[in-house]
C-alpha positions as CSV (number, residue, x, y, z in Angstrom):
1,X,2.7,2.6,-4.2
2,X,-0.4,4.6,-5.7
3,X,-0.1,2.6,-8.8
4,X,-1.6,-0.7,-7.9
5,X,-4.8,1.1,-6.6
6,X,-4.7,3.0,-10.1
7,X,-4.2,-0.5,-11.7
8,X,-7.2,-2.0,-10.4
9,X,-9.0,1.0,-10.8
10,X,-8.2,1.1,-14.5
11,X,-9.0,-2.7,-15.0
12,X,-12.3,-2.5,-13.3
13,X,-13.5,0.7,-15.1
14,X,-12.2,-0.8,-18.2
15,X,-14.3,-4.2,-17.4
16,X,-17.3,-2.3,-16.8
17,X,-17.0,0.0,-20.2
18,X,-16.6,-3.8,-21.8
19,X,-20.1,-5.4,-19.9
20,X,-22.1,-2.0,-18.9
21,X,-22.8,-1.1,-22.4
22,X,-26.3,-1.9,-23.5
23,X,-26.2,-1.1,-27.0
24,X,-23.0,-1.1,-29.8
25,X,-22.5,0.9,-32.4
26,X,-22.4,-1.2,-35.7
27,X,-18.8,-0.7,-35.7
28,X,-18.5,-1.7,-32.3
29,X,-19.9,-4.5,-32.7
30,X,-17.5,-5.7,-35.8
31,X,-14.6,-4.7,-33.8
32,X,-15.7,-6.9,-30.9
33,X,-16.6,-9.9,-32.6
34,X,-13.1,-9.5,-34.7
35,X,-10.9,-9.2,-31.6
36,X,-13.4,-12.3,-29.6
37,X,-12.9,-14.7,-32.7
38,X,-8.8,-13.6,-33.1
39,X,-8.9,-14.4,-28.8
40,X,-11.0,-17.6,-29.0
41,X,-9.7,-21.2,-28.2
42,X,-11.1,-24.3,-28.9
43,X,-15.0,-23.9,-29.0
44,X,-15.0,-21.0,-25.4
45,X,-15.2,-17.5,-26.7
46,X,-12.8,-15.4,-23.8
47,X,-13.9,-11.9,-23.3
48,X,-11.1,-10.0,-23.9
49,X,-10.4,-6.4,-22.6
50,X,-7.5,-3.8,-24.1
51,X,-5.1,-3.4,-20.9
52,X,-2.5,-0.1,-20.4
53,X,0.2,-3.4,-20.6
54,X,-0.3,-2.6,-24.7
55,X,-2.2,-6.1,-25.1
56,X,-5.3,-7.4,-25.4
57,X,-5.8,-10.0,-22.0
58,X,-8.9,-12.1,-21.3
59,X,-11.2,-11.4,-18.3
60,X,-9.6,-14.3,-16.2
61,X,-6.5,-12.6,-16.5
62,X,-7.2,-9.2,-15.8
63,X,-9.1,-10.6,-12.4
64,X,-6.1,-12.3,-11.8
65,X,-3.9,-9.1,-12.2
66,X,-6.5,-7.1,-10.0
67,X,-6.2,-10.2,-7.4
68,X,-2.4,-9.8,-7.3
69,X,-2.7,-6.0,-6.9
70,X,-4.9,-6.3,-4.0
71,X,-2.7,-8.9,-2.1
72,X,0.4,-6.3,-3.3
73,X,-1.1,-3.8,-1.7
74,X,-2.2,-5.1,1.3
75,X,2.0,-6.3,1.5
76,X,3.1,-2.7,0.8
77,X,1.0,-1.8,3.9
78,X,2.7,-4.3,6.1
79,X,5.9,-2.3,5.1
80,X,4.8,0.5,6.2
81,X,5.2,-0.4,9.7
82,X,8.0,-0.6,11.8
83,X,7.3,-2.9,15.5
84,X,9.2,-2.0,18.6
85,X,10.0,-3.3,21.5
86,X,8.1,-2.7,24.9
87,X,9.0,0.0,26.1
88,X,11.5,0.5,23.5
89,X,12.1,2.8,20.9
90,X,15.1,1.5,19.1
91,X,15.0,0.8,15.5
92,X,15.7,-3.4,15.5
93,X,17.1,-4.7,12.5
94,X,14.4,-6.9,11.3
95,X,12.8,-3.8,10.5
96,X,15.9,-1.1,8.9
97,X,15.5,-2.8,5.4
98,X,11.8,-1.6,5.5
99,X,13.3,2.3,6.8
100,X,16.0,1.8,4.2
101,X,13.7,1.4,1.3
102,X,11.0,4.2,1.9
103,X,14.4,6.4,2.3
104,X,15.5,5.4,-1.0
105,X,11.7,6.5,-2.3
106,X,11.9,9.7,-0.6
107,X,15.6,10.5,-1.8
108,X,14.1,9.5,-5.1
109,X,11.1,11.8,-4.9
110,X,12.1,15.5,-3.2
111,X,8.3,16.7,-3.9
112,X,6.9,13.9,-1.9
113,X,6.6,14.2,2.3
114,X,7.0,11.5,4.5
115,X,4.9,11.5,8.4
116,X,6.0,9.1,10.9
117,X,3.3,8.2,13.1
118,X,4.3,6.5,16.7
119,X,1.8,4.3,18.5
120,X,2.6,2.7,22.0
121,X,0.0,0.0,23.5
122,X,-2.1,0.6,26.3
123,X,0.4,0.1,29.5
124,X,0.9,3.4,31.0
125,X,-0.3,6.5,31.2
126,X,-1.5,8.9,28.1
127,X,1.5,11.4,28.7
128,X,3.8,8.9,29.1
129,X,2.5,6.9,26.1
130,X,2.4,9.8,23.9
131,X,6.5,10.7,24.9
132,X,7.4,7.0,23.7
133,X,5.5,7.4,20.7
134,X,7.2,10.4,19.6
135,X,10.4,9.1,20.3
136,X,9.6,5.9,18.1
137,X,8.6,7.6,15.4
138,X,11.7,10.4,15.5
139,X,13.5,7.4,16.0
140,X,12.4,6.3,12.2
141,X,13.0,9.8,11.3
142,X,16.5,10.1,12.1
143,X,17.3,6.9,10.3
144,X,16.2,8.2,7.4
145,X,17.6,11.4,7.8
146,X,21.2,9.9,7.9
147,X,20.3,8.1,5.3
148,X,20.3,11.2,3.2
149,X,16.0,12.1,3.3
150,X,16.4,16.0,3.8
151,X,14.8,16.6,7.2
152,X,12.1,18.8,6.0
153,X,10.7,16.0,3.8
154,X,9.8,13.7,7.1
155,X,7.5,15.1,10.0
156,X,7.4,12.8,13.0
157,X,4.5,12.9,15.1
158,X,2.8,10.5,18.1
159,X,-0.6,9.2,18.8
160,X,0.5,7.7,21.8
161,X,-2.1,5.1,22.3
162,X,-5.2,6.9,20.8
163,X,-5.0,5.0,17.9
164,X,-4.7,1.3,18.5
165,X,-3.9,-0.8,15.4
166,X,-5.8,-3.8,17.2
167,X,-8.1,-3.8,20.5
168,X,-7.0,-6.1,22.9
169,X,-5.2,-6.3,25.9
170,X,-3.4,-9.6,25.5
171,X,0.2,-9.6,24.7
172,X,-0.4,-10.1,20.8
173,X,-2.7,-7.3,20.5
174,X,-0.2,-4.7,22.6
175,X,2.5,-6.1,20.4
176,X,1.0,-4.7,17.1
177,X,0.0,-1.4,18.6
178,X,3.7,-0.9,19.6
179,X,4.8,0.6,16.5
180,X,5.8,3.6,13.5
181,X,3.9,3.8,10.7
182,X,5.4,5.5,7.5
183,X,2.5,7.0,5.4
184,X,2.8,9.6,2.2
């Protein structure tokens, strides 16, 4: 999951090192203007930037690449998130393919540690809400658990509803604050 930011990070820094320079080395130069007029089509000159894919891509590419890894990432955080119920702090099945695959990372990864965070919306009181949250997010834990994550590698723990995920106190917002979040 670290890997898209890395990604971007890489393509960006490497973008920069390609535009930021002020002055080239002769050498530099000759190497550019080889690998522009090997790149070029029709009468456009593309920029071109050497990528970790062990190829040289154009600008509009790599901006394209970084594009996707934003929108990827912003996906892996959806499925980080598991929604309950209200009230509730069973795991439905909409959401045990989601529990299923970080299990599969963490089985994968022994070194790496898992915390479960439990949230609850703002109906009830903060004892009461900080109870359900627990038991939402042990609820995630024990699924993992039998799916073969040792225990030590997944702490569960409850915010109750300190930490909303969106204010509000219509049905939609309490909706998205009912919920586990998985993070590394």
């Amino acid at each position: 999951m670290k890997m898209i930011p890395r990604l971007s990070t890489l393509l960006l820094a490497t973008s920069l090192g390609l535009f930021g320079c002020a002055t080239q080395s002769p050498e530099s130069k000759k190497e550019a203007s080889t690998t522009a007029a090997a790149t070029s089509s029709s009468s456009e000159q593309k920029t071109v930037i050497e990528s970790n894919l062990g190829r040289t891509i154009s600008q509009p590419e790599a901006l394209n690449i970084v594009k996707t890894a934003d929108a990827d990432s912003d996906n892996l955080k959806l499925r980080d998130i598991v929604y309950f119920d209200f009230d509730k702090y069973d795991v439905k099945a909409e959401y045990r393919g989601i529990v299923e695959s970080h299990a599969r990372t963490l089985r994968a990864s022994p070194e790496v540690k898992a915390r479960i965070e439990g949230h609850t919306d703002s109906i009830g009181s903060s004892e009461y809400n900080l109870a359900l949250g627990q038991r939402r997010s042990e609820a995630v834990r024990k699924m993992m658990v039998i799916l073969g994550v040792p225990e030590a590698q997944v702490e569960a723990v409850s915010f109750g509803l300190e930490r909303p995920a969106v204010p509000g106190s219509d049905a939609a917002s309490r909706a998205k604050n009912r919920r586990a979040e998985i993070r590394y």
